[in-house]
N, C-alpha and C positions, 0 to 999 in steps of 0.2 A: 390544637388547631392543625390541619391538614392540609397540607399545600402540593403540589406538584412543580416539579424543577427536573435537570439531567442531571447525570453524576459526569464530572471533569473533573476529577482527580481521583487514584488511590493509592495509598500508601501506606503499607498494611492492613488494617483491616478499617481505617480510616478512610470514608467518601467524602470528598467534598462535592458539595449539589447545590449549584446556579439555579436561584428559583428569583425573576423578577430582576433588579437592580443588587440583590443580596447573595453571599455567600454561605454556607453552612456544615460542616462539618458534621457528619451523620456516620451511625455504624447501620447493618444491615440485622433484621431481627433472624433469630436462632429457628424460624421456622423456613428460609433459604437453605442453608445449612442443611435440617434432617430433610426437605425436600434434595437435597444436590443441585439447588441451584444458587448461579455467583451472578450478584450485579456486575454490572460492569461499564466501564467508561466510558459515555455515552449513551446510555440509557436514560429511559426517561421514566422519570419514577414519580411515585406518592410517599410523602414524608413527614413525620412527626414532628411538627417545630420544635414544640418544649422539650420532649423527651430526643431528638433528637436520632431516629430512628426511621430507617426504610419499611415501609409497610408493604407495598404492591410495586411491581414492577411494568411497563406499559411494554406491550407485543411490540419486537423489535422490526424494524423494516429490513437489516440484515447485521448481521455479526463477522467479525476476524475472529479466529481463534492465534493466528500468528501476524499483525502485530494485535493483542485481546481489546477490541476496540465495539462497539456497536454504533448502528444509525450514522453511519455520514456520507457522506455525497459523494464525495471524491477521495479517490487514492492515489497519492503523491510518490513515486516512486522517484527516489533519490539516488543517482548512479554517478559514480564518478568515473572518471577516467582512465589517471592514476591514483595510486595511491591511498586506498586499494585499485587495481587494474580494473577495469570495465569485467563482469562477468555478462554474458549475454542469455546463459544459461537460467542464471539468478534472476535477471529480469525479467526472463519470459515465466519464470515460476510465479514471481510476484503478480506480475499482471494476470494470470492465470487465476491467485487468489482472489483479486480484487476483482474480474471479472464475472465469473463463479456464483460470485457474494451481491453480483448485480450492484457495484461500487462501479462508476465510471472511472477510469484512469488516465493520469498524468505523468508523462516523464519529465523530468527534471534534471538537469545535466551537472554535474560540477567538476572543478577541478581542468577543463581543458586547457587552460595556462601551459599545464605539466604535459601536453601535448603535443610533438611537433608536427609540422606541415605536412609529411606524408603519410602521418598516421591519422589525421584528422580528415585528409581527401577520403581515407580509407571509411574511417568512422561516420560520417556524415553522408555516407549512403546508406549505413544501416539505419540511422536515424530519419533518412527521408522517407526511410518505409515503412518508418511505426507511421510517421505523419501520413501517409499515403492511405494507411487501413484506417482512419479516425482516432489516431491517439496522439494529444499535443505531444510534444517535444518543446519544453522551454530551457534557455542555459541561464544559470542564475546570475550572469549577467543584467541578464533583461527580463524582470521581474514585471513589470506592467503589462503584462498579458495573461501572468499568471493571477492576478490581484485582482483582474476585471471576470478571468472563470470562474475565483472562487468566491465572489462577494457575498455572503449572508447565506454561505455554508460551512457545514460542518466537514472538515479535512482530516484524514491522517496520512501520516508520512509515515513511508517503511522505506528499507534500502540498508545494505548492509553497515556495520560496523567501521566508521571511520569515513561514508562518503560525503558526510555533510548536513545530514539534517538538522541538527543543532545549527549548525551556519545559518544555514537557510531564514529560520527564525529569527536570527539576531541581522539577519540584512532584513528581514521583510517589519521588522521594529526593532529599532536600535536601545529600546530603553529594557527587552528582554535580558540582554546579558546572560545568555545562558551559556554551562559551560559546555568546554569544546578540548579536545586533544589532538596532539599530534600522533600520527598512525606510527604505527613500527612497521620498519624499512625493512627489516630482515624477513619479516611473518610475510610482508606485502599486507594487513588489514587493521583494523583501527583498533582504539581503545574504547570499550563503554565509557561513556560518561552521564547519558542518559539509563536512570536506573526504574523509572516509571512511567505509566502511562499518563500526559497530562493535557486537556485541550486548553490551549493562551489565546486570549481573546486579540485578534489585530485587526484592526479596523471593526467592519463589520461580517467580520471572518473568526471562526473558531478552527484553531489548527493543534492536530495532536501530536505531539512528540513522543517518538518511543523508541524503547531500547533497540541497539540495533543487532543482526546475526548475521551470519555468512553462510549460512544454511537452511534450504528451505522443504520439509518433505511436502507432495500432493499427496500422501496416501488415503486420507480422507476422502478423498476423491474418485467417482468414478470414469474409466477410459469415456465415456460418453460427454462428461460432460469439462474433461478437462478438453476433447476434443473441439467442443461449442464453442469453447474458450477462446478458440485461436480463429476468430470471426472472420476472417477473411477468406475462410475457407468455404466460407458458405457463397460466394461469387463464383466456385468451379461445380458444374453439374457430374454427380456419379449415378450411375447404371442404378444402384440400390442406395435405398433411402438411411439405411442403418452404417454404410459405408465408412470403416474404419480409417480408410486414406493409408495403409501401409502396402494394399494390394496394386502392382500398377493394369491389372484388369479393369474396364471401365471404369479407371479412376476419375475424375478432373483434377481433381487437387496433386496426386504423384504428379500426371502430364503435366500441369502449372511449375510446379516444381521442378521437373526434368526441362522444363525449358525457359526457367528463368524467372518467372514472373511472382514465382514464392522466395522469399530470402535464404541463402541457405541454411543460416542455424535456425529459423526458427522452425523449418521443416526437421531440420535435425534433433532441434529439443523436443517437439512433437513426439518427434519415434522413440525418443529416450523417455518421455514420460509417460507415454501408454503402454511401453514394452518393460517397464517395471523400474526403469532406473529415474525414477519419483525423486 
């Protein structure tokens, strides 16, 4: 019997695949394999009930390769504050990926407790400008706004090691109980604790948990289109249509920049990641 379901779980070479009201545990057939191709979390696939076995894989709408995730809606990028310190860099990489990947993105804050008052005046103008270009900003505080974007989609969270996404989870269901570490003070960044990719059903929301890293390359990526990526650029008119934004000759976007109305790091991560430092 042949059924169709997604995979939300792997761990080793073990799928678990959501098909209906049921669970199942499935491996992938050996003709993936001499093909080179890997299912992968979130996928939606055709499967052997009895023998318990992946047969076909269904055309993905889009794939991560960093967090390895396929088909979901939104990407949840998870930043804390302190501990690990805010990188601004890291995030603009993130959102670059999930961009990219034609994933809508979400920031998610944590950690601002460890914050004081003039670091927070500081920080919450960076944060009024993701919101300014179309990208929420929620503090995990206040979850009811995130629970109403993401209702009867498929999510994953990325954000480095030690900012919280594990937490996230166990506030957004408390009967998760997933585990969670304290970060190390010395490194400044967290400890895995999340060692696979897994979508947890809450509410009428599928959200994936994944390992987390401090490191993110674009190199995949071309300067074109990591430049697309940073969408707000497309509100400054340039002379040429191909217009890389690093020349300030009929630029709009350098002038925007020079005179305030682009933020400065993410103009800055721009020119670090089309100029090769990915």
């Amino acid at each position: 019997m042949v059924k169709e379901g997604k995979i939300i779980k792997l761990i080793g070479d073990l799928y678990t695949v959501h098909s209906g009201k049921e669970r199942f545990d499935c491996k992938a057939r050996g003709k993936f394999r001499n093909n080179k191709i890997t299912p992968l979390v979130g996928d939606q696939i055709l499967f052997d009930v009895e023998k318990k076995y992946i047969l076909e894989i269904k055309p993905r709408i889009n794939e991560l390769k960093r967090p390895l995730v396929s088909n979901v809606d939104y990407g949840v990028v998870v930043t804390s504050l302190k501990q690990p310190d805010v990188s601004w860099s890291l995030l603009d990489k993130l959102l670059c990926n999930i961009i990219i990947n034609n994933i809508k993105p979400i920031i998610v804050i944590t950690k601002a407790d460890l914050v004081n008052k003039k670091e927070m005046k500081i920080i919450n103008k960076y944060l009024k400008y993701y919101q300014k270009i179309g990208i929420p900003v929620i503090f995990n505080t206040k979850l009811n706004k995130l629970k109403k974007i993401i209702k009867n989609k498929y999510v994953v969270l990325a954000g480095q090691t030690g900012a919280g996404k594990s937490s996230l989870l166990n506030k957004l269901d408390k009967n998760l109980n997933l585990k969670t570490a304290e970060i190390s003070i010395a490194l400044n960044r967290g400890k895995h604790t999340t060692r696979h990719v897994e979508f947890h059903q809450i509410g009428k929301s599928f959200i994936a948990d994944t390992p987390g890293f401090s490191a993110l390359e674009l190199d995949e990526y071309s300067n074109e289109e990591i430049r697309n990526s940073f969408t707000e650029f497309t509100k400054y008119e340039c002379k040429y249509k191909d217009c890389n934004h690093l020349s300030p000759i009929d630029c709009g976007v350098v002038d925007a920049y020079a005179n305030g109305k682009i933020l400065n790091t993410r103009y800055e991560n721009y020119k670090k990641f089309v100029s090769g430092g990915k």
